[in-house]
C-alpha positions in Angstrom: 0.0 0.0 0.0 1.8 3.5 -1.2 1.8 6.2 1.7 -1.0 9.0 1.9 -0.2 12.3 3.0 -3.4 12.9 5.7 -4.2 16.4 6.5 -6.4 17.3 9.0 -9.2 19.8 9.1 -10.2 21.7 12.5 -13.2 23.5 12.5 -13.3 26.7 14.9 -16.0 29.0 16.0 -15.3 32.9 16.9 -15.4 33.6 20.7 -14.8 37.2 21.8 -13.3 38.0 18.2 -11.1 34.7 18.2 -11.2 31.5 16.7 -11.0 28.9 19.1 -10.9 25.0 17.9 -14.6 23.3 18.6 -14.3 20.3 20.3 -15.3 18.0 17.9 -15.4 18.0 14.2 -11.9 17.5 13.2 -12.0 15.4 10.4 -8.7 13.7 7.9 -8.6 13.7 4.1 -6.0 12.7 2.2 -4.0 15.0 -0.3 -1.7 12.9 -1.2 -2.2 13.6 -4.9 -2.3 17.1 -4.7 0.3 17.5 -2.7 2.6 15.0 -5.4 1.4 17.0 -8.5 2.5 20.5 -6.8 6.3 19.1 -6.9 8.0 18.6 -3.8 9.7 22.1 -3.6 6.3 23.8 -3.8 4.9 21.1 -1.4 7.7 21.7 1.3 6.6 25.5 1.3 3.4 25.0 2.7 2.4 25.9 6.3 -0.1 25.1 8.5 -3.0 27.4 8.7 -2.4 29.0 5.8 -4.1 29.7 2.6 -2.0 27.4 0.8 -3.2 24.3 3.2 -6.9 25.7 3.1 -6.8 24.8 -0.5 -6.1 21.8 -0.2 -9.5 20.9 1.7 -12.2 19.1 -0.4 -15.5 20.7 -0.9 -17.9 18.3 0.5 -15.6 19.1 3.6 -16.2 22.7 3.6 -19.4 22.9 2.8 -20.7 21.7 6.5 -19.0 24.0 8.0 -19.4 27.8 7.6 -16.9 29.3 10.2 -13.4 29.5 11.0 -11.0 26.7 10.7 -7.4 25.5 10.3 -5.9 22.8 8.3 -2.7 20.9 9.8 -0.7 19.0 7.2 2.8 20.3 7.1 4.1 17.8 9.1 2.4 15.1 6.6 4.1 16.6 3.6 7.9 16.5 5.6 7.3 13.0 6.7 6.0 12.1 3.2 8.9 13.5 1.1 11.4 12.3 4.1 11.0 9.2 3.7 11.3 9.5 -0.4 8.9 10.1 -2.9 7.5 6.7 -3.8 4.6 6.0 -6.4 0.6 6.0 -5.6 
């Protein structure tokens, strides 16, 4: 089985003009193929919580929820091209 890069999607809500995690709602998806097809050098480059790892998220994801959130996956993507680049 080829290795998936997971990232992980944390919904928030604002609270006093913050966005704070909700406790549940976290859900993985795999970007594994995205991630490949951007090149490693672009793929290294992304950061957590940024828009470059928001675009990563799929739609059907997105769609039920319709505040704040962060996406966690740089870690993924380190681990991923770490360990070498190997085919899906």
């Amino acid at each position: 089985m080829a290795r998936r890069i997971m990232a992980k999607f944390v919904p928030q809500a604002w609270i006093n003009d913050y966005a704070v995690d909700v406790d549940d709602g976290a859900v993985e998806f795999d970007c594994t193929d995205q991630i490949v097809q951007m090149g490693k050098e672009a793929a290294l480059q992304i950061r957590d919580d940024q828009y470059e790892s928001d675009d990563l998220i799929p739609s059907e994801i997105l769609d039920r929820h319709s505040g704040p959130f962060r996406v966690e996956v740089q870690a993924a993507i380190q681990a991923y091209f770490a360990e070498g680049e190997s085919p899906l």
